[in-house]
C-alpha positions as CSV (number, residue, x, y, z in Angstrom):
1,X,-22.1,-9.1,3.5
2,X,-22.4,-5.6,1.5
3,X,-25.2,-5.6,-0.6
4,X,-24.5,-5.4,-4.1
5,X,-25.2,-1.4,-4.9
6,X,-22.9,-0.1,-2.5
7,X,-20.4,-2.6,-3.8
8,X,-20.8,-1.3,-7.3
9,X,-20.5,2.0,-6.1
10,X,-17.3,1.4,-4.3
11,X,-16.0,-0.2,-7.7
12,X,-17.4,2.6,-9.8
13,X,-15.9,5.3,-7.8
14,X,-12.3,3.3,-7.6
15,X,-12.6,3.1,-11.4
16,X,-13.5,6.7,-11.8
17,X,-10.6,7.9,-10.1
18,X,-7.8,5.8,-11.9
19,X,-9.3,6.3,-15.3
20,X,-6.7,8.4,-16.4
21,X,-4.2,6.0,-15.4
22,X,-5.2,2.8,-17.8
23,X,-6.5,5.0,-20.3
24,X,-9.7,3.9,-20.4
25,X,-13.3,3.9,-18.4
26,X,-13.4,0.0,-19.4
27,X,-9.7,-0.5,-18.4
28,X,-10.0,0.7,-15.4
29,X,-13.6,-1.1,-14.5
30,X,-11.5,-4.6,-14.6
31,X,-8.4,-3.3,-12.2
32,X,-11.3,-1.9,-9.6
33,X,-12.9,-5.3,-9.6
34,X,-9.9,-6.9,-9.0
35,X,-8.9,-5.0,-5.8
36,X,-12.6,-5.2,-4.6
37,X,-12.7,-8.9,-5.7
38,X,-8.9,-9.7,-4.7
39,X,-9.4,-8.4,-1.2
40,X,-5.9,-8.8,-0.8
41,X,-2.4,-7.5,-2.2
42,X,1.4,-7.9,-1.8
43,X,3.3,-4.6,-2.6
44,X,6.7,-3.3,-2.0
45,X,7.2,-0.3,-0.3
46,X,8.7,2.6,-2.8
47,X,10.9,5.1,-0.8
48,X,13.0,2.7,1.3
49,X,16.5,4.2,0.1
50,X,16.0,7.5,1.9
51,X,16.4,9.1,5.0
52,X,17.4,6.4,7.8
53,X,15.1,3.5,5.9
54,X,17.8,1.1,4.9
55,X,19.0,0.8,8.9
56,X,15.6,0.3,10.0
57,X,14.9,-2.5,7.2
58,X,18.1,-4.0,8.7
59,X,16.5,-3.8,12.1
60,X,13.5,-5.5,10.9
61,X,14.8,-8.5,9.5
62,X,15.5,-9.8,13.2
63,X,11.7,-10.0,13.8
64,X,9.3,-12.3,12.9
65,X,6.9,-10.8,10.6
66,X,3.9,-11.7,12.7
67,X,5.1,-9.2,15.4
68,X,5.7,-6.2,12.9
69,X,2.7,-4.0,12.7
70,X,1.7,-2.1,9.4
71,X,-0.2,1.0,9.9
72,X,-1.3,2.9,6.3
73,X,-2.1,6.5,6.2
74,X,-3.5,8.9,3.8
75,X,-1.7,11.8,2.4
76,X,-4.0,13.9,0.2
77,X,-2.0,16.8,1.0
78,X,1.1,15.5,-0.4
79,X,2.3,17.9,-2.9
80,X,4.0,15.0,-5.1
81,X,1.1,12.4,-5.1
82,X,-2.6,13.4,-4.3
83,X,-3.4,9.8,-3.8
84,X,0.1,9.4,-1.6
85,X,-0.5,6.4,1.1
86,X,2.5,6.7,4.1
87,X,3.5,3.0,5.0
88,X,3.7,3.0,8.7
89,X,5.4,0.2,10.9
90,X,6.1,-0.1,14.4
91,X,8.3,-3.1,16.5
92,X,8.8,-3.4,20.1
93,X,11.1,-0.3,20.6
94,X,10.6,1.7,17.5
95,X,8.4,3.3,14.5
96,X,9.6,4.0,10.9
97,X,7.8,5.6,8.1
98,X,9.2,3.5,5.9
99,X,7.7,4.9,2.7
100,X,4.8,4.8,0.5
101,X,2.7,2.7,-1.7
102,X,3.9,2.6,-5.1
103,X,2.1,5.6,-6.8
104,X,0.3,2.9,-9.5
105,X,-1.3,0.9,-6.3
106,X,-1.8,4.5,-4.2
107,X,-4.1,5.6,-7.3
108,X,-6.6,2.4,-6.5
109,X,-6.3,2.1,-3.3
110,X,-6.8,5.9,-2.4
111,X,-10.3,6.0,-3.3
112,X,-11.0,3.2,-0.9
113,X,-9.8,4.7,1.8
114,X,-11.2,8.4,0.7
115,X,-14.8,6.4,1.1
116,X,-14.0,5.6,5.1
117,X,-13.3,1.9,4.3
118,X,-10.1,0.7,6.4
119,X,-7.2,-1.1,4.7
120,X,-5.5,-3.4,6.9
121,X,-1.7,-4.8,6.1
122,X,0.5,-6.6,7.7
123,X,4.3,-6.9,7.2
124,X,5.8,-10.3,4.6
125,X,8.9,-9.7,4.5
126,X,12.3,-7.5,3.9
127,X,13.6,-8.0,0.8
128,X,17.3,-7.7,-0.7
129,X,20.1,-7.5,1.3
130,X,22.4,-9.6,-0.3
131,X,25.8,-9.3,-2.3
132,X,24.3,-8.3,-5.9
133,X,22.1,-6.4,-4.1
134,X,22.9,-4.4,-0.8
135,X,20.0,-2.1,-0.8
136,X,16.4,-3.8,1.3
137,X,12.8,-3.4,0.6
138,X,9.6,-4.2,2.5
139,X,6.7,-6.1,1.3
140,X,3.3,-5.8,2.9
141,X,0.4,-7.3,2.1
142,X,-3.3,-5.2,2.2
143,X,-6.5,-6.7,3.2
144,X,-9.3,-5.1,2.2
C-alpha cells in the first residue's frame, strides 16, 4: 500500500493540472480523488470515425473481449491535445490505433501517467453498429 503523502501528492498534482478545466482548485480536488479512489473507468474511445477505424471495430466484434489487448500511450507532443492519450489495441493478426481518450478524461489521466505510474485497460466492448446507428465505438475500461 502507498503511504498516504505520496498519495496526496499524486492527487494534488492530478488536481493541479485539470484546474483550468472545472474552474476551480476545489473542483478539481474532488474529480482527482475520484480517479485515485475509483481505480477504475469505462471510456469510449473518441476518433473512431477516421482513417480505417470503423473496419477494424467491425473486425473486433468477432472476438471475445478477453483476448483483445489495450495498450495506452502518451502523446505530449501532440500538437492538438498536450495531454493526448493514443488508445492502442492489438488481436491475433492485427494492431489498430484506434483513437484517443476523450480530451476531458486525457486531462486527469495525463498527469498520472506523466508521474511514471502505469494505467492498465482492457477492451469492454464495441459499441453501435446497428440500423439507427451504423457508425461503432470502443469502450475500455482503465485500472489504475
Amino acid at each position: 500500500m502507498k503511504p498516504i503523502t505520496k498519495i496526496r501528492k499524486e492527487v494534488t498534482a492530478i488536481a493541479n493540472r485539470s484546474r483550468k478545466r472545472f474552474g476551480s482548485l476545489a473542483a478539481a480536488m474532488r474529480n482527482a480523488w475520484q480517479v485515485v479512489k475509483g481505480r477504475r473507468l469505462v471510456a469510449n474511445i473518441a476518433g473512431v470515425t477516421l482513417y480505417n477505424r470503423q473496419s477494424a471495430l467491425r473486425r473486433l466484434e468477432s472476438y471475445a473481449p478477453e483476448v483483445i489487448n489495450v495498450r495506452l500511450e502518451r502523446e505530449a507532443d501532440n500538437q492538438y491535445d498536450p495531454n493526448a492519450i493514443k488508445v492502442q489495441v492489438s488481436v491475433t493478426g492485427g494492431e489498430y490505433k484506434m483513437g484517443y481518450m476523450p480530451k476531458a478524461m486525457a486531462a486527469l489521466l495525463a498527469p498520472i501517467m506523466d508521474m511514471g505510474i502505469t494505467l492498465a485497460a482492457s477492451w469492454k466492448a464495441v459499441t453501435g453498429g446497428y440500423e439507427t446507428k451504423e457508425n461503432r465505438g470502443g469502450l475500455i475500461a482503465i485500472t489504475l
